[in-house]
N, C-alpha and C positions, 0 to 999 in steps of 0.2 A: 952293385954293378948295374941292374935293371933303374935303379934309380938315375946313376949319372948318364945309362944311354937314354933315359926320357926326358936330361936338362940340357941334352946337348940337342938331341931332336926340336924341343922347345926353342932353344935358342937361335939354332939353324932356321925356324920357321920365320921370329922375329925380324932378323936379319933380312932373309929374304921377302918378307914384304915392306920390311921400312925402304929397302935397297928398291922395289918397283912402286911404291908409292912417290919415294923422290924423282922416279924418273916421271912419274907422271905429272907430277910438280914445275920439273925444268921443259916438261915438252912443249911446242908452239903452235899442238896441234890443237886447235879449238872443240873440235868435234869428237876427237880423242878423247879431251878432257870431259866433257859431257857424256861422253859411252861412260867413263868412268865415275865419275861422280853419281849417275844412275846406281852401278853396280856397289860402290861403299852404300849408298843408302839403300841399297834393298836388301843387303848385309847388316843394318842396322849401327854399321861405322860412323855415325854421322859427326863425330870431331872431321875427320877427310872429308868426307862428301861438304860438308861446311865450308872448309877451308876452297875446293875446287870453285863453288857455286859461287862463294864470293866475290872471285876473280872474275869468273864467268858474267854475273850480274850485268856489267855494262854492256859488256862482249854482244850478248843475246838479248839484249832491251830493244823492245819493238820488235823483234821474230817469232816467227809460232811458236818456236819452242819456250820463248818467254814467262810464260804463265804458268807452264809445268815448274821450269826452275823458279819462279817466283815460291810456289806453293812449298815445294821441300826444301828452299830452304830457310823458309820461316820455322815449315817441321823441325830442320836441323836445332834451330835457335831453341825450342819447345824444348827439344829430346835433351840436348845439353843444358838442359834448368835453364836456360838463359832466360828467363820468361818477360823480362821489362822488353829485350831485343825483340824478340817472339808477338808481344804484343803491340810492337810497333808495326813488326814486318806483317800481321795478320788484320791492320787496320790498311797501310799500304796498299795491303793484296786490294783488298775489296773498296779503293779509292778508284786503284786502275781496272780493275777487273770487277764489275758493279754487276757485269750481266754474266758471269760466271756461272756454271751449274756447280761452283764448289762455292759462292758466294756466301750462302746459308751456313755450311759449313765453319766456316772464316770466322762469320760473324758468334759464333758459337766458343769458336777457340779463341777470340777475342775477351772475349768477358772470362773466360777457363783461366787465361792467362792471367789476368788480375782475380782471379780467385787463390790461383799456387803462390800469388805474391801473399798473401794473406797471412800476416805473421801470427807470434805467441798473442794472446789476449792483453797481456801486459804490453804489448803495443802499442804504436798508433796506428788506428784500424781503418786509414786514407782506403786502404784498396781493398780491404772488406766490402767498405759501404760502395766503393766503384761499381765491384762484383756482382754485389746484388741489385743495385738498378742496371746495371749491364744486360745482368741474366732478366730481370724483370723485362726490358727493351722485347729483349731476345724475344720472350713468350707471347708479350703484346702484338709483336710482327709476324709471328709465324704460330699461329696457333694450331695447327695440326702438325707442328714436329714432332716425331719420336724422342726428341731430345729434351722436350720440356719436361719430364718428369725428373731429367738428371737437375735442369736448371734449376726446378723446384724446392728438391733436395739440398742443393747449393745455398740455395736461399736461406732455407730452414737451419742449417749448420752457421751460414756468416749471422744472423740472428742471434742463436745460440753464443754465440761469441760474444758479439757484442752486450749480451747481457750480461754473460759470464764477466764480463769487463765490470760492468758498471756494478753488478754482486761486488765485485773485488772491493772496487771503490768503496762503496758502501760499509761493508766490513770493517773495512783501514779507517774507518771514522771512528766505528763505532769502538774498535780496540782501541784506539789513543784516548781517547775517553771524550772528541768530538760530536755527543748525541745530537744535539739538534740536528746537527749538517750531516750525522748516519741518519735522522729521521728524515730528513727533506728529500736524501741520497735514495732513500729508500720508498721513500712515497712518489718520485720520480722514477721510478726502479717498475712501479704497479701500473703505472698512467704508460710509460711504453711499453710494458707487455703484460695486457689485463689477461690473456689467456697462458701465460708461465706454468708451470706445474708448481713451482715455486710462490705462483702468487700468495698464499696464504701464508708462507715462511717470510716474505717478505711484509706482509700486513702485521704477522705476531713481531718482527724486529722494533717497526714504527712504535707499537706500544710499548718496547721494551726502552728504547732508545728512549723516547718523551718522559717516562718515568722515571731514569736514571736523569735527564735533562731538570727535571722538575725538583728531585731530593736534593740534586747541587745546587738548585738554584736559592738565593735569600728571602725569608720566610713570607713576605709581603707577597714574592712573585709566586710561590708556588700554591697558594686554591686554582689560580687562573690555569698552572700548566700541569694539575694533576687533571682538572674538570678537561683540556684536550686528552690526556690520557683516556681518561672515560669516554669523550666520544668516539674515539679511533678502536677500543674495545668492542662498542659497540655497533662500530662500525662495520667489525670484523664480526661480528654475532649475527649481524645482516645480509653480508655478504659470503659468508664459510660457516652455514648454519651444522653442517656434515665433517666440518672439519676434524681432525685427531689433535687438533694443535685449541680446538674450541676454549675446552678447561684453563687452559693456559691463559689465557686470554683475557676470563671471564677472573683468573685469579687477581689479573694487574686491574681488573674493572675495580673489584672489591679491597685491596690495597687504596689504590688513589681514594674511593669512596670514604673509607678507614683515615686517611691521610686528612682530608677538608675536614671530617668528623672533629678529628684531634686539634686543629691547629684553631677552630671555632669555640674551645671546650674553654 
């Protein structure tokens, strides 16, 4: 009983705000609509308060109250994921509105916006890299923001990504049994991000790939691409003298070395 008197209460409720949202929908009262479309969006309704503003949009183009509705309802577009809209209407804003004390702002949720566009890794990562010069912009122009430490973060995450990405790549080389092109993948993997935590995982790949490169390869070519093996070994003994990945490294030295030994004998 308690239950179908709280579906009918619910339903009653429905009802009666779809039945005064329509009428604020068909009314031709300008300023009406505006009182209301304030009130959904300070409610957080912003599907309605969207739909009013839109309307409104030309209505109030060039009035004071112009640049209030300009700002939410780009908001609106944000809140409703719309983020490509969102990032049109928050470049907009700050085309007509340059001297704005929300300008700053804008320009912030600007690059925000193509940061949420920012798909799986296994994408293409167009509005990653937007992002991050976006956000870079951001910090070059306004360097005492409170904000720049979020942009920062942003930064270090679309980074993140796109290395994540290019890992990927590399990997799917090295399984199909493509070594050279996982070694290249991978020594390109070290040159864009020499500070990775990963760098050293990514330096022991290079050796392992060239080495697996080098046993398939016909008996004439391989002194020349175990002796790469050995340098890049050594490479690694140079560069990750501290490493836990060391021995590992130092074993494909000694292998290759074993290998020119045998094929000279």
């Amino acid at each position: 009983m308690k239950m179908r008197f709280l579906f009918i209460v619910l339903a009653y409720l429905i009802v009666t705000s779809c039945s005064k949202y329509s009428k604020v929908l068909k009314s031709v009262d300008y300023d009406y609509k505006l009182r209301m479309a304030e009130q959904y969006y300070a409610k957080k309704k912003y599907r309605q308060a969207l739909t009013l503003y839109e309307e409104l949009f030309p209505i109030f183009k060039g009035t004071p109250q112009f640049e209030d509705l300009y700002y939410k309802y780009a908001y609106c577009h944000y809140y409703e994921e719309d983020y490509t809209n969102a990032e049109n209407l928050f470049k907009g804003f700050q085309e007509v509105f340059s001297n704005s004390p929300k300008a700053e702002e804008i320009e912030f949720m600007q690059a925000y916006s193509f940061y949420r566009q920012s798909p799986r890794f296994e994408l293409d990562q167009t509005n990653t890299v937007r992002a991050m010069g976006m956000m870079q912009i951001y910090m070059n122009t306004h360097p005492g923001s409170p904000k720049n430490k979020e942009a920062e973060e942003i930064i270090d995450k679309c980074i993140k990504k796109l290395e994540t990405k290019e890992e990927s790549s590399a990997g799917l080389y090295y399984k199909i049994g493509q070594h050279r092109a996982a070694a290249i993948a991978y020594t390109t993997l070290i040159n864009n991000y020499p500070d990775s935590p990963k760098a050293a995982e990514y330096k022991l790949m290079i050796i392992k790939a060239y080495y697996k490169f080098a046993g398939n390869s016909i008996e004439e070519r391989q002194p020349e691409r175990y002796e790469k093996v050995i340098t890049e070994a050594q490479d690694f003994q140079d560069r990750y003298p501290e490493s836990k990945l060391l021995k590992e490294a130092e074993r494909y030295l000694t292998l290759s070395q074993n290998k020119i030994k045998s094929l000279f004998q």
